[in-house]
C-alpha positions in Angstrom: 8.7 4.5 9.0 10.3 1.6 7.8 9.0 -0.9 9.7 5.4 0.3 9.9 5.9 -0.1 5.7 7.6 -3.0 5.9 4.0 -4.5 8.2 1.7 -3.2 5.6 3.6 -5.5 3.4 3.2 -8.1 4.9 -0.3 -7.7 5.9 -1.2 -7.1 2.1 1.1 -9.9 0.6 -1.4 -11.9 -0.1 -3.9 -9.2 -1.6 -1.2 -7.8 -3.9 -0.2 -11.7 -5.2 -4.0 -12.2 -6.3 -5.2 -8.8 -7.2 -2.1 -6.6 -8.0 0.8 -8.6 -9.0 0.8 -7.3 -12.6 1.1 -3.4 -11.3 4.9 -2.4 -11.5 5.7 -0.4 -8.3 6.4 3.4 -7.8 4.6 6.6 -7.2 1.8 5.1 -4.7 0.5 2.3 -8.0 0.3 -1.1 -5.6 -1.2 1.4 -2.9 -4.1 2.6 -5.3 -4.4 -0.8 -7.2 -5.3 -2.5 -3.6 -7.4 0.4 -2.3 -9.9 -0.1 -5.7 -10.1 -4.1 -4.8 -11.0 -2.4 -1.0 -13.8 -5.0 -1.1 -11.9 -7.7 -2.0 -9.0 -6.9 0.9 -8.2 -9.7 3.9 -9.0 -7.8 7.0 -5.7 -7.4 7.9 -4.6 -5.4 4.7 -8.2 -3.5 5.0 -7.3 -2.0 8.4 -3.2 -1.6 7.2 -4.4 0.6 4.1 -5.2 4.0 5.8 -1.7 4.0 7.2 0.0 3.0 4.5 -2.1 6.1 2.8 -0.6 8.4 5.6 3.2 7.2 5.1 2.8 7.4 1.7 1.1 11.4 1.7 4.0 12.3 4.4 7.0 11.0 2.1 5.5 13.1 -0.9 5.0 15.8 1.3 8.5 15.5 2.2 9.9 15.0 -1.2 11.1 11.4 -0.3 9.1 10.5 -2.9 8.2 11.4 -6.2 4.8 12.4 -6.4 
């Protein structure tokens, strides 16, 4: 799971610099900040957001992370 995160990082690096650098992290915020710029997302960070989604509902599901 790690690595799979640890991609959508750095398919989204850029997206999260210019559109959601000023969102603290924790409980799913950077996820939900980039998927309401979905228009605005590279490609790459646009086809990495679903599964990043997924990991995300599995580790709440879980209880990896708080919800």
């Amino acid at each position: 799971m790690r690595s799979e995160a640890r991609a959508t990082m750095q398919a989204c690096r850029a997206d999260y610099e210019s559109l959601c650098s000023n969102v603290a992290p924790g409980s799913g915020r950077i996820l939900a900040c980039l998927q309401s710029h979905a228009g605005q997302l590279t490609s790459a960070c646009a086809r990495a957001l679903p599964r990043a989604q997924a990991l995300r509902d599995s580790a709440v599901t879980t209880g990896a992370t708080p919800k």
